[in-house]
N, C-alpha and C positions, 0 to 999 in steps of 0.2 A: 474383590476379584473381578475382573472383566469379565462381563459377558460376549457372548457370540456377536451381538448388535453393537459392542462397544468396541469393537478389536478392529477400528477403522485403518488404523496405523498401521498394520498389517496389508492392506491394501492400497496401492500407489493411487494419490489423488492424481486429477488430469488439470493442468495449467494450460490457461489460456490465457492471450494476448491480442489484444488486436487496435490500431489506431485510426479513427475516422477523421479525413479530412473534413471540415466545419464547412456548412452550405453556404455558408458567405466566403467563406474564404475561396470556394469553387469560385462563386460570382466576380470576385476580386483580382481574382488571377495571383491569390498567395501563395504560399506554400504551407503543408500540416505546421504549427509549431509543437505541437504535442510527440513524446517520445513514451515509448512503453518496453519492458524489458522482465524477464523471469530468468530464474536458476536455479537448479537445485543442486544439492552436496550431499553429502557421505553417503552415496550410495541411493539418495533418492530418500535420505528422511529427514533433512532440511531445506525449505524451500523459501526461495526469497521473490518479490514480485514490488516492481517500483514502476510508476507514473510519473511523467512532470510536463508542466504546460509551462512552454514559453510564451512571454508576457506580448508579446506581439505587437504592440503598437510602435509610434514610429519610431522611436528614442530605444526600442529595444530591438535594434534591427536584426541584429544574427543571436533572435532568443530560440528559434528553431533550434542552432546549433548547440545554444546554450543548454537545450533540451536533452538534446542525443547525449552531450557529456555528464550533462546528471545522473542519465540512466547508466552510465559504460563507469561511471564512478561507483555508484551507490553499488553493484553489483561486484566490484572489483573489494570496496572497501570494506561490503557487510561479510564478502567471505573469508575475510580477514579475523573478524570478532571470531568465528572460533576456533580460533589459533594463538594459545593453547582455549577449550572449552571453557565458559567463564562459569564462576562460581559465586554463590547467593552474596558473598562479603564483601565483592568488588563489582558486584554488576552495576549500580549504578555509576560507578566511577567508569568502568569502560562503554558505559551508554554514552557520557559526555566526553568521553573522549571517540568515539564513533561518532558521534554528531561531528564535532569538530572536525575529525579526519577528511570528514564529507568534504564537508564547505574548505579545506585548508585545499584537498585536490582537486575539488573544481578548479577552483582558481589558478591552481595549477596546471591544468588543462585548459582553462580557458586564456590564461596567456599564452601557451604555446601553439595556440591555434591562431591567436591575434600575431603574435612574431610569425608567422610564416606565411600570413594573408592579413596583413594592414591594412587599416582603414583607411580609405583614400578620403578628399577632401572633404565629399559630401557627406560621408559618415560622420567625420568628425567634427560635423557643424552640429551634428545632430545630439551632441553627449554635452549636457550639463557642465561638466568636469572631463577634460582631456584625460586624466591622470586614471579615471576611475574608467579601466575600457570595461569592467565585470558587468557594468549598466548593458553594455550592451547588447553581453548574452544572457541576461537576468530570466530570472525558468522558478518555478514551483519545484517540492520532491516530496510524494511520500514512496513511503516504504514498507513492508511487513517480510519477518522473517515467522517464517512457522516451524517449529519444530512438535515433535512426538508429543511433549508435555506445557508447551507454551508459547506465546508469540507475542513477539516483540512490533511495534508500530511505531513509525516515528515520519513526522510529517510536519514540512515548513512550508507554510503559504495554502491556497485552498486547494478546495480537492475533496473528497468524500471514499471510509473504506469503512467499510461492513463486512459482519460476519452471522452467522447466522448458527448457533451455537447447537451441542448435542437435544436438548431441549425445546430447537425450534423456537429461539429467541433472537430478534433482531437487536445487535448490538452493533453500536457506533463508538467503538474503544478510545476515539481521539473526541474531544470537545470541540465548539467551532473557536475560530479566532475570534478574540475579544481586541474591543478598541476599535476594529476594520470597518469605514464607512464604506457603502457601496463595492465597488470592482476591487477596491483597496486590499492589498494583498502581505504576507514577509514573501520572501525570496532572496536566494542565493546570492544574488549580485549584490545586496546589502552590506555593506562594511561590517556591519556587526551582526550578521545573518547566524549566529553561532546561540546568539541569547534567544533564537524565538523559536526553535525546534520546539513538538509538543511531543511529549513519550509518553508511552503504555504499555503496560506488561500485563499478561493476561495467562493464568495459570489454566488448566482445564487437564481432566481427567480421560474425556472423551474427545476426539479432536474433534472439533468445528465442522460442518458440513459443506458450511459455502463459505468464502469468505470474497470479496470485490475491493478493488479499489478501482476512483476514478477522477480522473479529470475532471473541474467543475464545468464543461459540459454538458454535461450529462446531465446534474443536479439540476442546472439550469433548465436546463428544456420542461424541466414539469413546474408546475403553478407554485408545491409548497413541497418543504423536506419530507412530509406527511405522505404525500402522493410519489414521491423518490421511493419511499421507502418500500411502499406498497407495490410500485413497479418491482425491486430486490428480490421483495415476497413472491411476486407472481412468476419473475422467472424461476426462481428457485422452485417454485410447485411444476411449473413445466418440466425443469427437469427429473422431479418425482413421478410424473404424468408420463415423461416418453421417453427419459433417458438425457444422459447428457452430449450423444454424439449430434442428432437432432437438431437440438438446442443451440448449439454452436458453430454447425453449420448455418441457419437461420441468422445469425448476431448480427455480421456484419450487414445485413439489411435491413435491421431492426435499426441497428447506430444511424445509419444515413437516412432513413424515415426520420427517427429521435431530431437528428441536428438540423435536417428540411425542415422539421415541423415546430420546431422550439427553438433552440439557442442562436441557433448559426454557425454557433463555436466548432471546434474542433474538438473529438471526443476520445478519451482514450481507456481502455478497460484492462485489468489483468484479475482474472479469476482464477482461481482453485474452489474443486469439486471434490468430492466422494461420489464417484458413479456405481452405488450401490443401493440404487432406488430405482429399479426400472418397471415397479408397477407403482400405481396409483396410492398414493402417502393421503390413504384415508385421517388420517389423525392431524393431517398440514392443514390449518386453515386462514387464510389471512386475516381473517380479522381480529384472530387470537393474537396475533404476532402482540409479542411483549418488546418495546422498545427501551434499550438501558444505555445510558452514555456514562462513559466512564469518568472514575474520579481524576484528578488532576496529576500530573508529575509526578508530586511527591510520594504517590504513595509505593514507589518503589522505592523510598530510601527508609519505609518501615516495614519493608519486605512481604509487601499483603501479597505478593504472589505466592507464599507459601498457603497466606487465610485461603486462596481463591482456588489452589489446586485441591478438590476434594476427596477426605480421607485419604494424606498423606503417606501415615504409616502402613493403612490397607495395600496401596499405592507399589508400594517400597515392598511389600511381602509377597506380591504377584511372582509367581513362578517363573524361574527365568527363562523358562523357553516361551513365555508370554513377551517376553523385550525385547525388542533391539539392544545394541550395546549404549547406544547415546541414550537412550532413559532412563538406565542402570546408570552410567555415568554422572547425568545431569542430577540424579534426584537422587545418588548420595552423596555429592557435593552442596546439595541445597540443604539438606537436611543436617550435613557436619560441617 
């Protein structure tokens, strides 16, 4: 049975958003390429939150744009998936076919953005392939859907999303890209950008306390993922230390110090919180933080999200004035 400390879902987390234009790209006279985007559904107990950086160099000239349409996609497409609610037998099939939908409506948006503002000569010098204009709004995406008993991630190209779990454990639910030399990226604008999505399903009993995603901005500005992470950590105690309204006021000049001082790039952040720490979290301490990266793809097609959601049938026996209706729904479809 839930305790009092554990009844977070009963309390609306606070989502936050914000894009920092990249200190060189000030210099430059660019424009952000980076796009950021949140939403939530039924009522305020699904919440979706997506990042993507467009690839900005010269061959990817309107990846700005290419950006905004990742985020006004992903957001359109994921609140689709629960329509009807999925269940344990087919969610990996409508993961890949989510994935899919993604990348099939970009494209889709990104040519009716191309037919109503063609590229004139000089663009066109610029594209490899006349035929492929997707190159030209090529962008990164990830994404997390969170719901009452679990959350979905799903992320093509780089980028960095943490969470920081009831336990106070620093987890990286997505792996990095493998293969990738240097700045070397997947993305959208890819022909075959459908084969290199990474997913993760993440069961939990107690919802998450922090969770981030970001731009590799970000990542970049610090020396090592070691020291990224420990940054995670240390806002996360700040907002155990002083609350989360504070803290978020603060951010956005926190980002433009971050990208003055390290990347240059452009930075982009979407958080969710539980602002239910508003004294000092004696028992947070960074150097305990436990770092765990998640296993790969598959292991949503032998359903460990069921292994990972703990004590199940306890789960399932909570009194129902302890539930929302989508927890009741969701976790007696997973379990029949």
């Amino acid at each position: 049975m839930y305790s009092e400390d554990s009844m977070q879902t009963a309390i609306p987390p606070k989502i936050w958003q914000f894009s920092q234009i990249g200190a060189s790209h000030v210099r430059t006279n660019k424009p952000n390429q980076d796009s950021v985007g949140t939403l939530s559904l039924i009522n305020g107990l699904v919440h979706i939150l997506a990042v993507s950086d467009g690839h900005g160099s010269e061959r990817y000239f309107r990846s700005d744009t290419g950006s905004k349409l990742a985020i006004k996609v992903a957001r359109q497409v994921c609140e689709q998936f629960f329509d009807p609610i999925p269940i344990s037998s087919d969610i990996k099939t409508r993961l890949d076919n989510l994935v899919r939908k993604i990348v099939y409506t970009w494209r889709e948006e990104v040519r009716a953005h191309w037919e109503k503002f063609p590229f004139d000569e000089s663009e066109e010098s610029l594209l490899k392939n006349p035929d492929h204009i997707e190159a030209a709004y090529g962008a990164t995406l990830l994404v997390s859907i969170i719901t009452p008993n679990y959350a979905i991630f799903l992320q093509l190209g780089d980028g960095d999303i943490i969470l920081i779990d009831s336990n106070k454990k620093i987890i990286q639910p997505i792996e990095l890209e493998k293969g990738m030399l240097g700045t070397e990226t997947h993305s959208l604008c890819e022909q075959d950008a459908e084969k290199f999505w990474r997913i993760s399903v993440i069961g939990f009993q107690d919802s998450p306390r922090f969770i981030l995603l970001s731009t590799d901005g970000y990542a970049n500005s610090y020396p090592s993922n070691n020291s990224f992470f420990n940054m995670v950590g240390e806002l996360y105690q700040e907002i155990c230390n002083h609350g989360l309204g504070p803290i978020l006021d603060s951010l956005p000049t926190w980002l433009a110090e971050t990208t003055a001082q390290g990347s240059g790039d452009d930075i982009s952040v979407a958080l969710l919180s539980y602002d239910t720490f508003n004294k000092k979290d004696d028992n947070f301490k960074i150097d305990n933080l436990e770092i765990t990266v998640s296993a790969d793809y598959p292991h949503i097609k032998e359903l460990n999200i069921l292994k990972k959601i703990n004590c199940i049938s306890k789960i399932y026996n909570i009194r129902v004035q302890k539930l929302n209706l989508l927890s009741i729904s969701m976790i007696n479809k997973l379990i029949n």
